[in-house]
C-alpha angles and dihedrals in degrees: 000000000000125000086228082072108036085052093085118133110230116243121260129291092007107134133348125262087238086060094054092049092062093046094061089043088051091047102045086041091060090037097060092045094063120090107224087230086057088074096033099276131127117245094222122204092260097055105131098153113089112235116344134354124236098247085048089060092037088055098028082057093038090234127124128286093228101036091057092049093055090051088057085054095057091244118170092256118139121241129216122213092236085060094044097048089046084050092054093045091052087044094054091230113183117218086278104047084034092057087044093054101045077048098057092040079054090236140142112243098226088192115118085236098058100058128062115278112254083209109115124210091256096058093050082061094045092053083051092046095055092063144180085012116097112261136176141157127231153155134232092274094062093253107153100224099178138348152172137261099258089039087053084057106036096090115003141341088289092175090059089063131089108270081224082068111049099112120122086223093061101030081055099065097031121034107076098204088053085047098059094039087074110093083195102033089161093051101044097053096045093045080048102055092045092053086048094057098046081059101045095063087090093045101051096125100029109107089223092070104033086045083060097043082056094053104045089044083075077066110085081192097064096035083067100048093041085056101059081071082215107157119194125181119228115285142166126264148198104216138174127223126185096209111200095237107033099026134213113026131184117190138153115248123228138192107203092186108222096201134038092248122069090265122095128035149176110230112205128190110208126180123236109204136027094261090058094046100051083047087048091060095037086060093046093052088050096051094050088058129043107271127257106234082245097065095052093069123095110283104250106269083237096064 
């Protein structure tokens, strides 16, 4: 991102002064608390200044030097959503200083997390009730919305992660345990971006989706994909996973829509065969205890 286009003045009347003042405190307050080696950078003998510098967060968030400076002097400069999002990721702002500072930008967060969840209580029983069949709840951009016990542990420790990325797109192409989860790791990401694109053909202008594209292009993995322009429509699908504590599971996969339009779905998981099933149940009886250290190494690849 280049400063020529962050140097835009924002337009009149569009946030106090008192507000942009707050913004560069907030901003220089969660700068000096982070360690440089927190964010892969060594600390030097030299450093003087406490946390981060200005230039590390500018480069760390792909933004301007100057443009981020100005933005720690309160100056009238307009803010986009994409910036704001790769600032609180560099930040390491948890939901409630990430809401605070989209506030004070007077921004919209687009991300799944910072809107109310469209779940209702009936369908979390109904999650609870489905297993131990995997569950889960998402839109057409892949956002997990809700989901059940056996589906947090199918593929990865889904409650350890941020509740901004989870999204199957991303998780995809960055979580390594979900990763190798994936018998057909090729296939699936290539039937999924396409799937993503076909989806995406009503969302062209929203910042949501654009804001994800961005994301996944730092993966080489899905330009690739993306630029293939394949589009695919929702189908089911007989897949494989390798979970780290049952082993290999082989299960047909189900969209059960949620509303008339193509938007919200719940996503099942059901197994195919006996074998799957009795490793299904066995899952769902681990992940309803703590688990034995035994049972946190790699199944065995003959299961």
């Amino acid at each position: 991102m280049t400063t020529s286009a962050q140097e835009t003045a924002a337009p009149a009347g569009r946030g106090s002064d008192i507000r942009r003042h707050e913004l560069a405190a907030f901003l220089r307050s969660r700068r000096e608390r982070i360690r440089p080696e927190q964010v892969g950078l060594p600390r030097g003998s030299r450093r003087r200044t406490p946390g981060l510098r200005r230039e590390e967060v500018a480069q760390l968030s792909a933004v301007g030097v100057t443009w981020y400076t100005w933005l720690e002097q309160a100056r009238d400069i307009q803010v986009s959503v994409q910036v704001l999002d790769a600032l609180a990721r560099t930040l390491m702002l948890d939901a409630s200083e990430r809401a605070h500072l989209f506030q004070l930008a007077g921004a919209t967060d687009p991300t799944p997390a910072s809107h109310c969840s469209p779940v209702t209580d009936a369908q979390r029983e109904l999650l609870r009730r489905l297993e131990p069949i995997p569950a889960c709840i998402q839109n057409s951009r892949y956002d997990i919305l809700a989901y059940n016990r056996t589906y947090a542990h199918l593929l990865t420790d889904l409650d350890s992660v941020p509740p901004e990325d989870r999204n199957c797109m991303l998780l995809i192409h960055t979580d390594a345990r979900w990763r190798s989860s994936v018998v057909h790791l090729e296939e699936s990401m290539r039937l999924m971006a396409a799937r993503l694109r076909a989806s995406m053909a009503g969302h062209l202008a929203e910042p949501a989706w654009k804001m994800l594209v961005k994301r996944l292009k730092e993966s080489p993995e899905f330009r690739a994909n993306w630029e293939r322009y394949e589009v695919v429509g929702a189908r089911s699908k007989t897949k494989q996973f390798r979970n780290r504590y049952v082993g290999l599971l082989t299960l047909d996969h189900t969209d059960l829509w949620l509303s008339p339009e193509a938007g919200a779905r719940m996503v099942t998981y059901v197994p195919t065969d006996e074998e799957s099933r009795q490793r299904l149940e066995e899952l769902y009886r681990l992940v309803q205890e703590p688990m034995p250290a035994a049972s946190l190494t790699s199944s065995d690849s003959s299961r």
